[in-house]
C-alpha positions in Angstrom: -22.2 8.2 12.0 -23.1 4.2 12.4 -23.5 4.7 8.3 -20.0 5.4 7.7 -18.8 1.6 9.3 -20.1 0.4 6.1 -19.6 2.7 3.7 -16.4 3.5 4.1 -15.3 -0.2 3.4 -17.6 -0.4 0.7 -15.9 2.2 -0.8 -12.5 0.9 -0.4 -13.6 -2.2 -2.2 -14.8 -1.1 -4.7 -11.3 1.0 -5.3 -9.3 -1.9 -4.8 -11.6 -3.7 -7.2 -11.0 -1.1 -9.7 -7.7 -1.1 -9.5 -7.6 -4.4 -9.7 -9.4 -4.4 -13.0 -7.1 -1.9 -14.6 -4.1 -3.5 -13.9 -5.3 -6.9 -15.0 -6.6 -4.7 -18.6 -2.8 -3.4 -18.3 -1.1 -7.1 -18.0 -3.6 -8.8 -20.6 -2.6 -6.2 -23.4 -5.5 -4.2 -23.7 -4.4 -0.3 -24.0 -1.1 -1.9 -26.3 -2.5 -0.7 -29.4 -4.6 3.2 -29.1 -3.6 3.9 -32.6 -4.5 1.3 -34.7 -8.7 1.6 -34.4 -8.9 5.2 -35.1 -6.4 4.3 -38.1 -8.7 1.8 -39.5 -11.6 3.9 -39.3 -10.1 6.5 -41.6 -9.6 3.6 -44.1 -11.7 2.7 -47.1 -12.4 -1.1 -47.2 -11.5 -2.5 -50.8 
């Protein structure tokens, strides 16, 4: 049971760090454009 006075905010760290990391991805732009690579792919280069 002494185990879980560290784990447990361990764990909540590394949620919040998470978190934290997807909303900065969401602010900085990078899930604006899903589309566009799998578009490209399909596309012959000239």
């Amino acid at each position: 049971m002494d185990v879980l006075v560290y784990l447990i905010p361990i764990a909540l760290f590394l949620g919040l760090l998470g978190l934290g990391a997807f909303i900065w991805s969401l602010r900085h732009g990078q899930f604006d454009d899903l589309d566009g690579a799998a578009m490209r792919i399909l596309q012959d280069d000239k």
